[in-house]
C-alpha positions as CSV (number, residue, x, y, z in Angstrom):
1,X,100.1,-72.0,63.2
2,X,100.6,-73.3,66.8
3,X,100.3,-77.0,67.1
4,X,100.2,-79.8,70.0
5,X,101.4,-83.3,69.0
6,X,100.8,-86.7,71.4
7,X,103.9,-88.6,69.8
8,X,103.9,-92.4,70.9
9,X,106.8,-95.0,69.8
10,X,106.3,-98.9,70.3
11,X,110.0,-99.7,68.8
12,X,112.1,-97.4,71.1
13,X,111.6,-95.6,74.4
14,X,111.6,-91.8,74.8
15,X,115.4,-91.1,75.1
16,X,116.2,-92.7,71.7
17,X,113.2,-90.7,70.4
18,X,114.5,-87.1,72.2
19,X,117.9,-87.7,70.1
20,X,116.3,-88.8,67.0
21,X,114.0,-85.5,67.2
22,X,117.5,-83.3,67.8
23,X,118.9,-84.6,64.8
24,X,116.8,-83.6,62.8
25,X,116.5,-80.4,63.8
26,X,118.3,-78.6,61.0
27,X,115.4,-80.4,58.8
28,X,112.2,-79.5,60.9
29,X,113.5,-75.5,61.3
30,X,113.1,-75.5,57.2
31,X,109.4,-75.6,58.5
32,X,108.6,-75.4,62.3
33,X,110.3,-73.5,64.7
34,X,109.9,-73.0,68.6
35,X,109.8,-76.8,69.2
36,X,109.4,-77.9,73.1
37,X,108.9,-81.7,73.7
38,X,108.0,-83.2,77.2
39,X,107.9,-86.8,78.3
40,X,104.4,-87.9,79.1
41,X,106.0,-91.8,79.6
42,X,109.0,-94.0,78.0
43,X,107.1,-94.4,74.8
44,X,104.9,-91.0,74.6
45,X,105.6,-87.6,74.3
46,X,104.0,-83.9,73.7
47,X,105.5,-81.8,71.0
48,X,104.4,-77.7,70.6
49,X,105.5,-75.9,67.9
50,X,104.9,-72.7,65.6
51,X,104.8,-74.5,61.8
52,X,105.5,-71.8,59.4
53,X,105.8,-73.1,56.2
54,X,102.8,-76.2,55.8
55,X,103.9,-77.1,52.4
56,X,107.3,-77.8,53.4
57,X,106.0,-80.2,56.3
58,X,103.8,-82.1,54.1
59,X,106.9,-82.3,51.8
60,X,109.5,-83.5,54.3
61,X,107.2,-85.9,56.4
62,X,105.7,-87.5,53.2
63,X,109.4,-88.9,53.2
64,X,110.5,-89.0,56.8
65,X,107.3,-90.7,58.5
66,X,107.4,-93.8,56.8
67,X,111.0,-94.2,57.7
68,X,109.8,-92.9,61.6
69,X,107.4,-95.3,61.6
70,X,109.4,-98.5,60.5
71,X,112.2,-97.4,62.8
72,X,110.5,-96.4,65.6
73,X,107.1,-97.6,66.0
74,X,105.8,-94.0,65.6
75,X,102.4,-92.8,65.4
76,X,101.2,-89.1,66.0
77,X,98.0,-86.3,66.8
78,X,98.3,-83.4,66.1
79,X,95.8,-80.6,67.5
80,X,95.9,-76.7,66.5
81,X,96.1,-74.7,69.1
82,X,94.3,-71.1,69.5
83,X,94.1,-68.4,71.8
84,X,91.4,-69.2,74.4
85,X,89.1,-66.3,75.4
């Protein structure tokens, strides 16, 4: 499943973010894969991915997120993306 995130931090600014999101990486590709982020502003950014494995992301961000969000501030939408036409 292809999804779009809007990713906004109030705690840190979009660098700190982009090296937080790295980090983790060896976590997220238990789940999503294909991950491009792009900087809307210092304290938002747009995440698409391919999430493969929904279980395991319920899983892991049932832990993770309210550490994220204590830490950075962090609040998300997500949107599923389909094929238009």
């Amino acid at each position: 499943m292809e999804i779009l995130m809007i990713v906004k931090f109030t705690k840190i600014n979009f660098d700190e973010w982009l090296a937080a999101f790295e980090a983790d990486g060896k976590m997220r590709s238990k789940f999503m894969k294909d991950d491009i982020a792009g900087k809307l502003d210092d304290q938002t950014t747009m995440v698409k991915t391919a999430i493969f494995d929904q279980e395991g992301l319920a899983s892991a961000m049932a832990i993770r997120m309210p550490e994220l969000v204590e830490q950075m501030g962090l609040t998300n939408e997500m949107f599923i993306l389909k094929p238009a036409g």
